[in-house]
N, C-alpha and C positions, 0 to 999 in steps of 0.2 A: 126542141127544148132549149135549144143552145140561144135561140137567135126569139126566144118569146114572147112578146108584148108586154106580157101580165106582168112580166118578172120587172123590165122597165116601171113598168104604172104602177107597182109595187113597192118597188125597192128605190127605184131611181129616187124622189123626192128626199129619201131619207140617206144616202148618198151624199145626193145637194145639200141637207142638211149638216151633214158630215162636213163637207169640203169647206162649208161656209165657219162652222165653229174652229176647224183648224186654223184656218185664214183669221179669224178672229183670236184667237189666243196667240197667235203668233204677233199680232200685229200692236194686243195690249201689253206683253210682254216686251216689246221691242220696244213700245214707247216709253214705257216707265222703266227698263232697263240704263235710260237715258237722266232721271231722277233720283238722282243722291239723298240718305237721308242723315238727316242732320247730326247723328249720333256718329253715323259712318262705319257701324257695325256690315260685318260682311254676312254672307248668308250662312256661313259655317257658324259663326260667332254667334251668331240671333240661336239658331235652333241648337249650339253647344247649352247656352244661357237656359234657354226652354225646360229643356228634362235636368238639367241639374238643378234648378229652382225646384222642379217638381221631385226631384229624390231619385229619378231614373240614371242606372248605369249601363246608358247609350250611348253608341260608338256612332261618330257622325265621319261618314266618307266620303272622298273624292269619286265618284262612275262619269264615264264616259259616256256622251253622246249629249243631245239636245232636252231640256225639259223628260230628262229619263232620271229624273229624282223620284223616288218610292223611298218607304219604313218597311223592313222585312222582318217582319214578327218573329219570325222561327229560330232569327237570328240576332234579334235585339239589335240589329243597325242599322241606320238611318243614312241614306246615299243619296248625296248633291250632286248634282251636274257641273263641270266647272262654271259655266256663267252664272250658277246659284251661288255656289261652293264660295265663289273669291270675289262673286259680284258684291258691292257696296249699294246697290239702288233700291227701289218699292220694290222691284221684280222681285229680285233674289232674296229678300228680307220677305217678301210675303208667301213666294214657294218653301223657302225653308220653313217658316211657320207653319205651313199647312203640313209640310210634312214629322212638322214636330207635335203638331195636331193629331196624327195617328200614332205616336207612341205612347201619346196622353189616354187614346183612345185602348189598346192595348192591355196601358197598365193599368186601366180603371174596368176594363173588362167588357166593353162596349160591346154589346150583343151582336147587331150585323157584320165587325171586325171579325167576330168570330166565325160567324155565316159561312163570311167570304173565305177567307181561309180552310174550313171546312172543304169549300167546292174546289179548292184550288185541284188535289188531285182528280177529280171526277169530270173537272172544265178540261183539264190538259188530254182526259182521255177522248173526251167527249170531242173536243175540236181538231186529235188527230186524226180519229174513226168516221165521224159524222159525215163531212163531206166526200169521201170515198164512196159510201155506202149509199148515200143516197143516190151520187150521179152514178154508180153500176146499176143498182134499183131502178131506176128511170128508165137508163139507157137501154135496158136488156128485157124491163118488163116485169121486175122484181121486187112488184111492189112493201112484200114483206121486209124485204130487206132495205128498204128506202124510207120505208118505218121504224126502223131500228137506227136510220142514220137519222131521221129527225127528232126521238126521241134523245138522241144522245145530244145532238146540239139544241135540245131544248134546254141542256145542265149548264153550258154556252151563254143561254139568254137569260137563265134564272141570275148568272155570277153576274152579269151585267148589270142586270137588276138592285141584285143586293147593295152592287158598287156604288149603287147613287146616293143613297144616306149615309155611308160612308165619308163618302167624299163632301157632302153638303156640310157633315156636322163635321170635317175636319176643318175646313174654312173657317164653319160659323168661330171656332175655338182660334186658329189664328188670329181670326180679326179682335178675338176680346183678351187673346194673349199680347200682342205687340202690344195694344193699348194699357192694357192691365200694368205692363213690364216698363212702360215708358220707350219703348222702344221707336216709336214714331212719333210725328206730331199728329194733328189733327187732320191739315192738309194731306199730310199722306196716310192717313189711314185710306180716306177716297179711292188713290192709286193702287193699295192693297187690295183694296173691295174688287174693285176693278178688274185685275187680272186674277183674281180667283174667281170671281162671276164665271169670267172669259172660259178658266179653265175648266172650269164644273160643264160648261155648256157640252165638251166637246164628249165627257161620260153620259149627257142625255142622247148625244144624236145619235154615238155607238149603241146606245143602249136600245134607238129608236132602230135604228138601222137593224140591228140583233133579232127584235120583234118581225120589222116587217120582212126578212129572208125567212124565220122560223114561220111566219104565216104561209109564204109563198110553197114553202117546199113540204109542206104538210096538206094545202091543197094539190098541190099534185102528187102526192102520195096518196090521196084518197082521204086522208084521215077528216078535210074540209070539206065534203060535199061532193068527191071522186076529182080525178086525176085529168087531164089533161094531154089528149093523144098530138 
């Protein structure tokens, strides 16, 4: 099981897929991190501007680490990374929009926002239980129980799922808010487009990646056509 072909010719391509769209958002982000825009609004500034034009009483915050900016609904706040947070460039002006995008999303009640949210507690069980369960199921013969671990990271692949219209129509609202707000010019809307393309790619390849492990270990649980000695 450990060392199995299938699981390679499976999963690997979407993997590669993986590695390729991180390499790619990292690499549009890091170019247009280098493009100022002419207003010289910082990323805290853009997405402050965002929900207060729109009537929202959203707290925009400094989080640590890399591109680990998220909207956390539960909590009404909105958290930059510092190269968003203090950046001046297309980068940081079009992450924080996108992330201003989901509070817009939120407060207007946007159906799969609510989806995803919904799964949040059922993903978190699902992706602690899942994989235990299935590789004792496997390993020991246990088939029932390697069924109960693919079904739970099947909740895994559904949140995945939901995340991608999420995330698409958070863009799409970015790119028609900076515009909308005068916040960029024209040349830089492109570079906006650009690294939220970038970043959306990297929720399809998870999302593809998601799929093709849930295929994999549901054929060998039997549930696709019997299991795999």
């Amino acid at each position: 099981m450990f060392f199995d072909p299938m699981y390679f010719l499976i999963v690997g391509p979407a993997m590669i897929l993986s590695l390729i769209a991180q390499f790619w958002v990292k690499s549009a982000f890091g170019k247009y991190s280098k493009v100022g825009i002419q207003r010289g609004l910082s990323g805290a500034e853009v997405a402050r501007y965002i929900v207060e034009q729109a009537g929202l009483g959203i707290q925009v915050e400094r989080v640590g680490g890399f591109l680990s900016d998220h909207y956390d609904p539960t909590k009404k706040v909105l958290r930059l990374s510092p190269d968003v947070y203090d950046g001046r460039s297309v980068s940081a002006v079009g992450v924080a929009a996108h992330e201003a995008g989901h509070a817009l999303q939120d407060a207007k009640g946007y159906a799969p926002l609510a989806w995803r949210s919904a799964l949040v507690p059922i993903t978190k069980v699902g992706s602690s239980l899942a994989f235990p369960l299935i590789f004792i199921g496997l390993i020991f013969g246990m088939l029932g129980l390697a069924k109960v671990g693919v079904v739970l990271f099947s909740a895994a692949v559904l949140f995945q799922l939901v995340t991608l219209p999420v995330e698409f129509d958070a863009s799409r609202r970015a790119v028609v808010l900076v515009q909308q707000h005068g916040i960029v010019s024209g040349t830089e809307v492109d570079g906006v487009k650009k690294v939220l393309t970038a970043a959306a790619m990297t929720y399809v390849a998870a999302a593809i990646a998601s799929v093709a492990q849930l295929l994999y270990f549901a054929m060998r649980a039997g549930l696709l056509g019997g299991n795999r000695d």
